[in-house]
C-alpha positions as CSV (number, residue, x, y, z in Angstrom):
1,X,-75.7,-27.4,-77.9
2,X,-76.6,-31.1,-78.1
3,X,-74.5,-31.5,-81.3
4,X,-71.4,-29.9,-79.3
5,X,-72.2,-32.3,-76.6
6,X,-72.2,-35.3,-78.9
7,X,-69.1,-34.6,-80.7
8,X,-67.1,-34.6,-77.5
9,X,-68.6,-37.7,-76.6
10,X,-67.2,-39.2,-80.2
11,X,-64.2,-37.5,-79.4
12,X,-63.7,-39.0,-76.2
13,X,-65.0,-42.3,-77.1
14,X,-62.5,-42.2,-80.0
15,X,-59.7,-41.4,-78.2
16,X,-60.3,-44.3,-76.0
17,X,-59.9,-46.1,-79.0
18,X,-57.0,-44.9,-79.7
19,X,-55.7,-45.1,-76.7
20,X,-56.5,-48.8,-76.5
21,X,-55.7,-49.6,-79.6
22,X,-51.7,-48.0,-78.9
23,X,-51.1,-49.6,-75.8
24,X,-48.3,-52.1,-75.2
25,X,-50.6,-55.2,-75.5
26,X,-51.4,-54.5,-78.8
27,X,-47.9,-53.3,-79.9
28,X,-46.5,-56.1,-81.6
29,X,-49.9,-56.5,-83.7
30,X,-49.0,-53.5,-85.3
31,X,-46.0,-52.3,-87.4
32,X,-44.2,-49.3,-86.7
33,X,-45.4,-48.0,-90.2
34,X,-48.9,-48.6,-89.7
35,X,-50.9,-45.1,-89.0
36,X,-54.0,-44.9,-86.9
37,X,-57.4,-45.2,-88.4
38,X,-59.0,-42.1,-87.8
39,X,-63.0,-42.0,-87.3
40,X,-65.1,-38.8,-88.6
41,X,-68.5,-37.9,-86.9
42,X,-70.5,-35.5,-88.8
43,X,-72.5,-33.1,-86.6
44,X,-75.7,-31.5,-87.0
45,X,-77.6,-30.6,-90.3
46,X,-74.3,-32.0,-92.1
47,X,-74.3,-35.6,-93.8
48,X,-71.5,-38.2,-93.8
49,X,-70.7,-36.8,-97.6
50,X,-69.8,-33.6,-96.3
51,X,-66.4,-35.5,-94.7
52,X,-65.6,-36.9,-98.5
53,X,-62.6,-34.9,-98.9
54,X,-60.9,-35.1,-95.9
55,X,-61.6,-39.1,-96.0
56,X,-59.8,-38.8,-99.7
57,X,-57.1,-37.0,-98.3
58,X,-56.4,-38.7,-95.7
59,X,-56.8,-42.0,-97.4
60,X,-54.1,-40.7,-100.1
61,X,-51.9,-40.2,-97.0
62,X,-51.8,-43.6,-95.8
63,X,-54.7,-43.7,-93.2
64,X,-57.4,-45.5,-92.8
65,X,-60.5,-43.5,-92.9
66,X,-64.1,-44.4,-91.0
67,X,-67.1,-42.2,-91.2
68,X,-69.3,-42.9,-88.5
69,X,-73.4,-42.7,-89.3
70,X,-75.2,-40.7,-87.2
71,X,-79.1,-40.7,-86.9
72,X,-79.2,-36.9,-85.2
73,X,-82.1,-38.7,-82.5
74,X,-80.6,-37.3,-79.3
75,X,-77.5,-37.1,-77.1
76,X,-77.7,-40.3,-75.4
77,X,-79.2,-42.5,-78.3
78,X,-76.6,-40.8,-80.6
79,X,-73.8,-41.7,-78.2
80,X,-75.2,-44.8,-77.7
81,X,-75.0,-45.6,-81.7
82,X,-71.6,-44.3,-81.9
83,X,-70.5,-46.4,-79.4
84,X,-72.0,-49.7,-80.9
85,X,-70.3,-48.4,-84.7
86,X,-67.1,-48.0,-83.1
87,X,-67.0,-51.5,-81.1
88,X,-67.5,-52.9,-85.1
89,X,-64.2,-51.6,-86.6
């Protein structure tokens, strides 16, 4: 139940990110051709490996791939973590 709970937190934080990142202010930094990156959270019991090809994948379609570490300590200190990893890319 906490793993569900801190994936939608990724999620949500991510598509803030996203959200962000596509807004009108930050429209002429990009080019039209430029795809978003996408950031993968693993959940629980499953390491960052287990996302290596999807991030292959994806990297061979053009995007830019993240996996995100998580330390599987807790809803709020994983959140917390995620939130820091994401403010560094």
């Amino acid at each position: 139940m906490n793993r569900i709970r801190v994936a939608a937190a990724a999620i949500a934080v991510t598509g803030t990110l996203a959200l962000t990142a596509g807004s009108p202010a930050n429209a002429a930094a990009h080019c039209h051709h430029t795809r978003p990156m996408i950031v993968l959270v693993h959940g629980a019991r499953a390491g960052a490996s287990r996302w290596n090809a999807v991030t292959t994948r994806l990297q061979h379609q053009g995007y830019t791939v993240k996996v995100a570490p998580d330390t599987l300590r807790g809803v709020a200190t994983d959140t917390a973590n995620l939130k820091t990893y994401l403010a560094t890319i």
